[in-house]
C-alpha positions as CSV (number, residue, x, y, z in Angstrom):
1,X,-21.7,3.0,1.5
2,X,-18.8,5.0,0.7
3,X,-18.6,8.5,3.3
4,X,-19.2,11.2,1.4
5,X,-17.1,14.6,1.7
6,X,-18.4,17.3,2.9
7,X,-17.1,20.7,3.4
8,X,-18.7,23.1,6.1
9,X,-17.3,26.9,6.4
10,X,-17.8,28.8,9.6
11,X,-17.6,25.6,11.5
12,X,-16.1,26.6,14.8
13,X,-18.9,27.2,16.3
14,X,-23.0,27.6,16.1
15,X,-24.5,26.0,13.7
16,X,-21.8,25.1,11.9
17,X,-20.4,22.6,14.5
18,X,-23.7,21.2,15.2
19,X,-24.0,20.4,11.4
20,X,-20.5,19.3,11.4
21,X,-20.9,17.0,14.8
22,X,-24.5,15.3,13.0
23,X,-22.4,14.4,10.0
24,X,-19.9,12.8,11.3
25,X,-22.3,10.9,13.3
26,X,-24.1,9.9,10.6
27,X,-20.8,8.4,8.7
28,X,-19.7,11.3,6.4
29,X,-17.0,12.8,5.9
30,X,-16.7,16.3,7.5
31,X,-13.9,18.9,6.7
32,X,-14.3,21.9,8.6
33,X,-13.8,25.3,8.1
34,X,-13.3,28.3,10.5
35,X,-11.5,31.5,11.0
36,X,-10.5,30.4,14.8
37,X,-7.6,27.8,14.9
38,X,-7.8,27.2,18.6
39,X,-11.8,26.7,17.9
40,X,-11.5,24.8,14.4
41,X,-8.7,22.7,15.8
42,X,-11.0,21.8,18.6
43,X,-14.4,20.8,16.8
44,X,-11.9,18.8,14.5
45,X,-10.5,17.0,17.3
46,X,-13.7,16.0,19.2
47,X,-14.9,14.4,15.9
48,X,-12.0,13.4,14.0
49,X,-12.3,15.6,10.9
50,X,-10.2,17.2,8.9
51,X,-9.7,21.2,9.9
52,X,-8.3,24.3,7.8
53,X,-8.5,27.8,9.1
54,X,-9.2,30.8,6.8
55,X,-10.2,34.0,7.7
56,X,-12.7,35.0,5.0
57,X,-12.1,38.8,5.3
58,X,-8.6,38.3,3.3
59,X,-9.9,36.9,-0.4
60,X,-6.1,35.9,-0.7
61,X,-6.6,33.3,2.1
62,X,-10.3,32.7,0.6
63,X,-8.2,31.3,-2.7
64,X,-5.6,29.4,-0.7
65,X,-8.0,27.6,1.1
66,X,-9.4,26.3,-1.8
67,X,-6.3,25.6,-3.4
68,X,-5.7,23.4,-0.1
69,X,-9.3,21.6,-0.3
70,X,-8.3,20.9,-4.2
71,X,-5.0,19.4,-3.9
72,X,-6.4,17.2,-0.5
73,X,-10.2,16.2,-1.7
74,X,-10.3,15.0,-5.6
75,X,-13.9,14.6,-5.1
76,X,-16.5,17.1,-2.6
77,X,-20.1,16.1,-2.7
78,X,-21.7,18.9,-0.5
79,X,-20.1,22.5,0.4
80,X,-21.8,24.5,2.7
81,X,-21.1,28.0,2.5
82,X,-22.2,28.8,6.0
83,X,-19.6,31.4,7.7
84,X,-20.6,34.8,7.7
85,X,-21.9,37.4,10.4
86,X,-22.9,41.1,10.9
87,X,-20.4,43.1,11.1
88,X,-19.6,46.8,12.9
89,X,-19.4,50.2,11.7
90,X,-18.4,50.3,7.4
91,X,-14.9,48.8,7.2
92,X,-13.0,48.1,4.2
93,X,-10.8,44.8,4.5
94,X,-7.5,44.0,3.0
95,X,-9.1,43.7,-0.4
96,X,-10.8,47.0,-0.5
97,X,-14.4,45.9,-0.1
98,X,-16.6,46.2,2.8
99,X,-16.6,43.6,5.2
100,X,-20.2,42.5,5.3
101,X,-20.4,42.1,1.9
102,X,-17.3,40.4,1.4
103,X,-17.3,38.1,4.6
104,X,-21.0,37.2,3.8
105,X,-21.0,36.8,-0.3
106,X,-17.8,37.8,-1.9
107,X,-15.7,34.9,0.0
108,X,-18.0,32.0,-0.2
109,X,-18.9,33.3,-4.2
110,X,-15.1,32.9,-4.7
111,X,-14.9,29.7,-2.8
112,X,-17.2,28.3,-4.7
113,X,-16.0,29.4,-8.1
114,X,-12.2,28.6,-7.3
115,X,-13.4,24.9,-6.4
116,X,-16.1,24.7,-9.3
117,X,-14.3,21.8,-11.4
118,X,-14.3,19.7,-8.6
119,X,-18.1,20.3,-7.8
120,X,-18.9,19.6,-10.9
121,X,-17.2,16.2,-11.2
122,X,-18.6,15.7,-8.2
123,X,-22.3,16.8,-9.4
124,X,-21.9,18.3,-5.9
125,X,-24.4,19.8,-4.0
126,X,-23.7,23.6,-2.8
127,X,-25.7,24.8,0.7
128,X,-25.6,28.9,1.3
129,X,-26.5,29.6,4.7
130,X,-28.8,33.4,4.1
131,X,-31.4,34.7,6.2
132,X,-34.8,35.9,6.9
133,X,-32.9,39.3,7.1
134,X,-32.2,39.8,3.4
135,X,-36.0,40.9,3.7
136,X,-34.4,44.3,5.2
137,X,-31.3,44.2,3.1
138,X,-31.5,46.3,-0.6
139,X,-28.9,45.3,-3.5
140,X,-27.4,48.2,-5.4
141,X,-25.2,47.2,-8.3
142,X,-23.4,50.5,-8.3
143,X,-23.0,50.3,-4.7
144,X,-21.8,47.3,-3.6
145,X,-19.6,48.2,-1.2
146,X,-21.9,50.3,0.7
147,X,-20.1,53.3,0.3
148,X,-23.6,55.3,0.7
149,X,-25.8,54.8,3.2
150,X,-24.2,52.3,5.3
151,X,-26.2,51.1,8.1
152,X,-25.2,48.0,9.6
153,X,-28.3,46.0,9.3
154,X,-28.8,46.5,5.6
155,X,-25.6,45.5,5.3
156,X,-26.0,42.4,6.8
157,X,-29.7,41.8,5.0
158,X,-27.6,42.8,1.3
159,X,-25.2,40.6,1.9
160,X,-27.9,37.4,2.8
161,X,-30.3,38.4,-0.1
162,X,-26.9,38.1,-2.7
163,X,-26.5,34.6,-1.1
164,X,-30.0,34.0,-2.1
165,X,-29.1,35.5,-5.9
166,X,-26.1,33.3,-5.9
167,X,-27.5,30.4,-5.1
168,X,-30.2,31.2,-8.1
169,X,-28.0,32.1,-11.0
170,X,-25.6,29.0,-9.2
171,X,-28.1,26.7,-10.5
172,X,-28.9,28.5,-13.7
173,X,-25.3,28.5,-14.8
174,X,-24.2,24.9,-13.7
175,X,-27.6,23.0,-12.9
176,X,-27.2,21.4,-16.7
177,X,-23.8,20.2,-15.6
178,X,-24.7,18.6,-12.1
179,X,-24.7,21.2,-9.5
180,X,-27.4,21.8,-7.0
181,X,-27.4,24.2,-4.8
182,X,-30.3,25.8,-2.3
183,X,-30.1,28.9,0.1
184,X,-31.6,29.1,3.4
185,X,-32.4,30.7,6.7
186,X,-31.6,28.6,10.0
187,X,-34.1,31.0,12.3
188,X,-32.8,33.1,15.1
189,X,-30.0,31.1,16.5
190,X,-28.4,31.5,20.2
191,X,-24.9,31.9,18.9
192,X,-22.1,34.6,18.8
193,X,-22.2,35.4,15.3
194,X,-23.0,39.3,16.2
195,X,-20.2,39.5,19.0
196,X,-18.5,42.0,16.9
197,X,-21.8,43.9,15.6
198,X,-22.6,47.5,16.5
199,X,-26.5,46.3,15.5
200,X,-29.6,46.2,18.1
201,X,-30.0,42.6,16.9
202,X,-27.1,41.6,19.1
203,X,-28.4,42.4,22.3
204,X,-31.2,39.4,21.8
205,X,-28.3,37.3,22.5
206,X,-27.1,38.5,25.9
207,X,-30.5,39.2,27.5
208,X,-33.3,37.7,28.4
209,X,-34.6,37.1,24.8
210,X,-31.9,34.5,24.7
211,X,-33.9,31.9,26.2
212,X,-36.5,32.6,22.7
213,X,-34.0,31.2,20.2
214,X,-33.4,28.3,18.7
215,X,-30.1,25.8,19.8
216,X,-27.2,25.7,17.7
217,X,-28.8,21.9,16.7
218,X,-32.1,23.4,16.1
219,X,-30.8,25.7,13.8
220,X,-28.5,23.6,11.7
221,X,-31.6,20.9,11.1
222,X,-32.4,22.4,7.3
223,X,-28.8,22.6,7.1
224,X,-28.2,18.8,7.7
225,X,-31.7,18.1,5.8
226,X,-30.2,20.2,2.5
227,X,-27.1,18.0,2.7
228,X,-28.5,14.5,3.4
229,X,-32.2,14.8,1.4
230,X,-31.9,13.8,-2.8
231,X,-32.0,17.5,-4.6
232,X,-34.9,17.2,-7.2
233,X,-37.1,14.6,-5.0
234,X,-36.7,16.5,-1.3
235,X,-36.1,20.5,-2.6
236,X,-35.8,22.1,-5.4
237,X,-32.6,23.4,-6.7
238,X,-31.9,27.2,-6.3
239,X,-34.5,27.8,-4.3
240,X,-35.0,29.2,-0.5
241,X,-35.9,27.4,2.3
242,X,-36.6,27.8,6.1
243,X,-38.0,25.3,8.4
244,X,-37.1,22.4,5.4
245,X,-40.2,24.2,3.3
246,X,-39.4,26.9,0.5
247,X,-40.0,30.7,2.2
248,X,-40.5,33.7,0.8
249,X,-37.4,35.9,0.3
250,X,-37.1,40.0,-0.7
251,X,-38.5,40.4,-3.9
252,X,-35.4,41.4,-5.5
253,X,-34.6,37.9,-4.9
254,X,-36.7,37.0,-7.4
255,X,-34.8,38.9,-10.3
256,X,-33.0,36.8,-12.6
257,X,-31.4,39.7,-14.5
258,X,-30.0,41.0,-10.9
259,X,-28.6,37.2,-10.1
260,X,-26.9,37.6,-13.5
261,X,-25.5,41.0,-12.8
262,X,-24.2,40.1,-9.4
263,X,-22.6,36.9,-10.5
264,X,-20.9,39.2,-13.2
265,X,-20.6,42.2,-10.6
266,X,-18.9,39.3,-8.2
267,X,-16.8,37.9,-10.5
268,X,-14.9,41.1,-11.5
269,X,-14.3,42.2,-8.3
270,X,-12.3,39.4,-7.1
271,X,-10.9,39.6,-10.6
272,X,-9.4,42.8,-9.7
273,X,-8.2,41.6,-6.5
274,X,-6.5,39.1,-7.8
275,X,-4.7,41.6,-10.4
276,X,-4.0,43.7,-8.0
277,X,-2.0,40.9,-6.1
278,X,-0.6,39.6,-9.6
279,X,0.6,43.1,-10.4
280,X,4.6,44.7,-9.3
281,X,5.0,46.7,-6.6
């Protein structure tokens, strides 16, 4: 049987690598993805993948990357959107939107979108990595980019509940056409993701509570199950899952006319971006 590609974002570490190392294993073919050279150049290394480095909180580097992945990989079968991570106090990146949101949702939405005409002659499947956090988090179309009421935590749940609207307009939009996609939540992983995090949550991962959560390989298990199970016999497309069974997610989750505006919402803000590169100095 022919290896089939697959992409994995935030791959340098967590559970990322472990996905990335059980892949390989298994005989696919693993591209990884992370903002850390030294770290991406590493995992690539120990399991003879291919590597690119992006930093997702620059959308211009977002769209080069996937230029990259088009020109290299005529054909991607599975791309999991899995880099993210909760973020400090509100700050704006490069592009003019607030970090969480655009590190968590923005950057793999316009991954995703830039690579779509590959996916879907690939009838690819398309994993978002969210969280049992977008139970706190609270989607304001007119707010976005949390320019009121910023608190840290929301903005980490916001940004996992729009990975859990993407992934369900995803498949409304381009489920006729081949794509399937699924969202879910690994469980409370000991990793670094919250290094740079002003929130309470990261404090579980330098105490005591450590020894409570789940490995790295633990963790990535419904990630690898998502990307080796058959989509339509295993799990359903769009839908949430934790534990490889479908969980319950914030009810806004559950709003197909928000998934539409968001989608919409998304796809004029990178848009803009993109003019605003486009236009003379």
């Amino acid at each position: 049987m022919t290896a089939r590609t697959i992409v994995i974002t935030g791959a340098s570490d967590g559970i990322g690598a472990s996905a990335a190392r059980t892949l390989s294993q298994e005989g696919e073919r693993v591209v990884v993805v992370g903002r850390s050279a030294e770290k991406t150049e590493s995992l690539a290394k120990e399991i003879g993948a291919d590597y690119f480095v992006a930093d997702f909180a620059e959308l211009a580097q977002v769209r080069e990357l996937a230029r990259q992945l088009k020109e290299k990989y005529p054909r991607i079968d599975v791309l999991a959107n899995n880099a993210g991570g909760i973020m400090g106090p509100r700050q704006l990146t490069v592009d003019g939107h607030e970090k969480t949101f655009q590190v968590n949702h923005l950057a793999p939405f316009l991954l995703t979108t830039e690579l779509m005409d590959v996916l879907t002659t690939s009838n690819a499947t398309v994993i978002n990595t969210a969280s049992a956090a977008n139970g706190f988090g609270k989607l304001d179309l007119d707010d976005l980019d949390s320019a009121q009421n910023y608190s840290t935590n929301r903005a980490y749940g916001t940004g996992k509940l729009a990975n859990i609207l993407f992934t369900t307009e995803l498949n409304h939009r381009y489920g006729a056409v081949g794509i399937t996609t699924a969202a879910f939540h690994p469980g409370v992983v000991a990793t670094n993701f919250s290094a740079e995090s002003t929130s309470p949550m990261r404090h579980a991962y330098k105490t005591f509570l450590n020894r409570f959560l789940l490995s790295p390989e633990q963790g990535a298990d419904t990630l690898v199950w998502l990307a080796t199970a058959t989509p339509g016999q295993d799990w359903v497309s769009g839908a949430y899952y934790a534990k490889r069974a479908l969980a319950k997610a914030n009810k806004q989750a559950y709003d197909a006319e928000l998934a539409r505006e968001l989608w919409d919402r998304s796809e004029a803000m990178v848009a803009q971006d993109l003019d605003k590169l486009d236009s003379p100095a």
